[in-house]
C-alpha positions in Angstrom: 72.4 24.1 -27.1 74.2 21.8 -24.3 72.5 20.1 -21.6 73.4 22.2 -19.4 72.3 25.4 -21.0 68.9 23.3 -21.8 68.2 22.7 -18.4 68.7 26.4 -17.7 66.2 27.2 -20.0 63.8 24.2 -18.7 64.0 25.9 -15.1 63.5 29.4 -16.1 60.5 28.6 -18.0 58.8 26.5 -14.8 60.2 29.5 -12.6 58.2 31.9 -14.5 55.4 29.6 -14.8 55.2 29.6 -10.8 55.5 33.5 -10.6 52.7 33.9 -13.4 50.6 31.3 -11.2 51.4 33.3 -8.0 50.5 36.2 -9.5 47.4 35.5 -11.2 45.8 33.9 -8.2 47.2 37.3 -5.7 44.7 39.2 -8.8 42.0 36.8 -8.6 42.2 37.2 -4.6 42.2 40.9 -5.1 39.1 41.2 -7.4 37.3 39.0 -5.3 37.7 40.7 -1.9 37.5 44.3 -3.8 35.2 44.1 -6.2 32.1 45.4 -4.2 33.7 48.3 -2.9 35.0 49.3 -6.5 33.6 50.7 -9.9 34.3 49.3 -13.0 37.5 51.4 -14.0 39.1 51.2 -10.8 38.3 47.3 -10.9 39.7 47.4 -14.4 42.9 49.1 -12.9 43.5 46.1 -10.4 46.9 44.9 -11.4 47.6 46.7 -14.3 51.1 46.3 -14.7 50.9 42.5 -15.3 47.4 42.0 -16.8 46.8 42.7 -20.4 44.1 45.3 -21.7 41.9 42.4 -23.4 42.7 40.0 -20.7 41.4 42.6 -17.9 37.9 43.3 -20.1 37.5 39.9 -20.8 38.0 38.7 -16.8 35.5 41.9 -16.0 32.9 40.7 -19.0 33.0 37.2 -17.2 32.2 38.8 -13.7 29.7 41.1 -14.9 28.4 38.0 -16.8 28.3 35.8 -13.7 26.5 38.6 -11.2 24.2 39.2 -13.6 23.1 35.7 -13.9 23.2 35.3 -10.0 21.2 38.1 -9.6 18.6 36.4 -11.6 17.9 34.3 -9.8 15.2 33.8 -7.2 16.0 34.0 -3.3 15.1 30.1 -2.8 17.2 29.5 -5.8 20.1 31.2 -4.6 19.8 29.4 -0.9 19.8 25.8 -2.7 23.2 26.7 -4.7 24.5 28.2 -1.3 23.8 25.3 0.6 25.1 23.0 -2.6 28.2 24.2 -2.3 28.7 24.3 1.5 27.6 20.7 1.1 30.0 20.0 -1.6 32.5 22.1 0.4 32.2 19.4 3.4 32.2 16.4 1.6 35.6 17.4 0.5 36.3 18.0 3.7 35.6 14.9 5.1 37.4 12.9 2.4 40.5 11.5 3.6 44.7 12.9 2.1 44.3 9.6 -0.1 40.7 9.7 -1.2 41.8 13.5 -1.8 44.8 12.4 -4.3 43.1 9.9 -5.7 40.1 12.4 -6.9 43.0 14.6 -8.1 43.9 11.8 -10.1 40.9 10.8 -11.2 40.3 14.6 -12.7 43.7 14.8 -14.4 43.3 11.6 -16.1 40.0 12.7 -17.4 41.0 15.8 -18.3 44.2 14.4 -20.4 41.6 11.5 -21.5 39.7 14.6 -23.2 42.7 16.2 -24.8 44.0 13.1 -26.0 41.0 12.7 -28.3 40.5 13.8 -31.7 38.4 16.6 -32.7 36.2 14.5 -34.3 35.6 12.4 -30.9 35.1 15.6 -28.6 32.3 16.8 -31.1 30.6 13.6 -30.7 30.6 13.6 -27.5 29.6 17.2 -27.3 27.1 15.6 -29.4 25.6 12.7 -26.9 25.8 15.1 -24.0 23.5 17.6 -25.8 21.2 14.7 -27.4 21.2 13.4 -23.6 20.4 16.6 -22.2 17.6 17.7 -24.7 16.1 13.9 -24.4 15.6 14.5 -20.9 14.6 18.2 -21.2 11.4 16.7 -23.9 10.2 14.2 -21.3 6.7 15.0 -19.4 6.9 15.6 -15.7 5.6 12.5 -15.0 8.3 10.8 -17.1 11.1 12.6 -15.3 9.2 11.4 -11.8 8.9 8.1 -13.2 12.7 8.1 -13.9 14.0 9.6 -10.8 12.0 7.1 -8.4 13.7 4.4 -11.4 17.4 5.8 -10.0 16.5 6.1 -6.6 15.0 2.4 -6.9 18.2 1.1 -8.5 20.6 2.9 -6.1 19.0 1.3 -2.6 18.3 -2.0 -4.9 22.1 -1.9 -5.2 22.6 -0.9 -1.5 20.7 -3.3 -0.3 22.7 -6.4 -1.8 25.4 -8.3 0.3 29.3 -7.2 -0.1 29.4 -10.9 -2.0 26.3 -10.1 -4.2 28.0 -6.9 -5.2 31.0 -8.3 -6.0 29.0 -11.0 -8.4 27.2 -8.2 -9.8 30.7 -6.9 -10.8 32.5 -9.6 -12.0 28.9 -10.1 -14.0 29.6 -6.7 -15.8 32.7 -6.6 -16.6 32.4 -10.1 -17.8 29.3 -8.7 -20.1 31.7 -5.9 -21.1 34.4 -8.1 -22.1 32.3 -10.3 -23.9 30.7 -7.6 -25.7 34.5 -6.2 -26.5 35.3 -9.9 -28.3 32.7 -9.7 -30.1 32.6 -8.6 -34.1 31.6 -5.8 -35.6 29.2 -7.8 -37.4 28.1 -9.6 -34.1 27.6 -6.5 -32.4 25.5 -4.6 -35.1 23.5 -8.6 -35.0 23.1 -7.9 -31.1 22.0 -4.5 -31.6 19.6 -5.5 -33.9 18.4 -8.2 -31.5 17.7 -5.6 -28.5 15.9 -2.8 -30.9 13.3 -5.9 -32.5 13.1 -7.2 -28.9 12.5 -3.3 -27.3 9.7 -2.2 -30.4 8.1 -5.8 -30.4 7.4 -5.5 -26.3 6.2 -1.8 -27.1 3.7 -3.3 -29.7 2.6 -5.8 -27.3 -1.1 -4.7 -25.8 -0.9 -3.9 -21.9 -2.9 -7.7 -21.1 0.3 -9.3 -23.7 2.9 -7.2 -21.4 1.6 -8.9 -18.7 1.1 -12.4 -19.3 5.1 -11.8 -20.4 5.7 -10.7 -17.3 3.8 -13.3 -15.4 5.2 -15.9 -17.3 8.9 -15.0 -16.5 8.1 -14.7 -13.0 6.4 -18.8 -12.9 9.9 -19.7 -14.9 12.1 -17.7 -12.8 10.4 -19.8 -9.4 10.1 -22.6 -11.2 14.1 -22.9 -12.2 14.5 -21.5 -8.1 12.7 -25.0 -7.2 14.1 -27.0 -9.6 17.4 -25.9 -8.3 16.8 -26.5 -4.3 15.6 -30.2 -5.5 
């Protein structure tokens, strides 16, 4: 095949790309503006020319799925995920052509960051988010208080600090992250080591022993702080 004929073939494949496109969003619209007023068959019927058999049941299983579970749920419930998405629908609003692109971006590079990983990378990940999720499922409602107000703490801590201080902070972290990257293997396992003896010897400490650590760190910290202004 020459060139030519290839870039033919190149353009009548994006061509009908775009007309498949068109035409499964026209569907989409359809169902969604119809669907109330329909039963199942006729909804089933709904472009039936250019939608497969299986493809039609399975887009019907997944709308009968998803009405199902918003019917489940309770009126208050379904006014916070109204008003979450009206927010949400704003916010995107208000975002400017570039801060628009650059989210764009931002989601196709994650998404092809995702692809370009190997199956064994996606199932550990799958793994963490799941680990993560039942972690914070297990703690007491206390714990998950205590953890929020931790967040919100951090989040106006980090509000709070100058543009400079900020900056600092930044230039602290990605420093740390560097360094950590230079590191060994071996140093790294060595450091991990270092933080888990550090974290279960400050758990076996008695509540007085926690203390007196902290109260000692604060007399060094104000003591290098006056040492330094001499």
């Amino acid at each position: 095949m020459n060139v030519m004929s290839r870039h033919v073939v190149i353009r009548g494949k994006l061509l009908a790309r775009k007309i498949a496109a068109q035409w499964g969003l026209k569907l989409l619209t359809s169902f969604s503006s119809e669907r109330r007023s329909l039963g199942a068959e006729d909804f089933c019927s709904l472009g039936a020319e250019t939608v497969g058999t299986a493809q039609r049941e399975d887009l019907l299983a997944r709308k009968i799925a998803a009405h199902w579970v918003l019917k489940l749920l309770t009126s208050a419930q379904r006014e916070d995920l109204l008003a979450r998405k009206i927010a949400a629908h704003w916010v995107l609003k208000l975002l400017t052509s570039a801060q628009r692109e650059e989210l764009l971006a931002r989601k196709i590079a994650a998404h092809w960051g995702l692809k370009l990983l190997t199956s064994a990378q996606r199932e550990d990940l799958l793994a963490r988010k799941i680990a993560a999720h039942w972690g914070l499922k297990l703690l007491t409602s206390a714990q998950r208080e205590d953890l929020l107000a931790r967040k919100i703490a951090a989040h106006w801590g980090l509000k709070l600090l100058t543009s400079a201080q900020r900056e600092e902070l930044l230039a602290r972290n990605i420093a740390a992250h560097w360094g950590l990257k230079l590191l060994t293997s071996a140093q790294r396992e060595d450091l991990l080591a270092r933080k888990i003896a550090a974290h279960w010897g400050l758990k076996l400490l008695t509540s007085a022993q926690r203390e007196e650590l902290l109260a000692r760190k604060i007399a060094t910290h104000w003591v290098l702080k006056l040492l330094t202004s001499a």
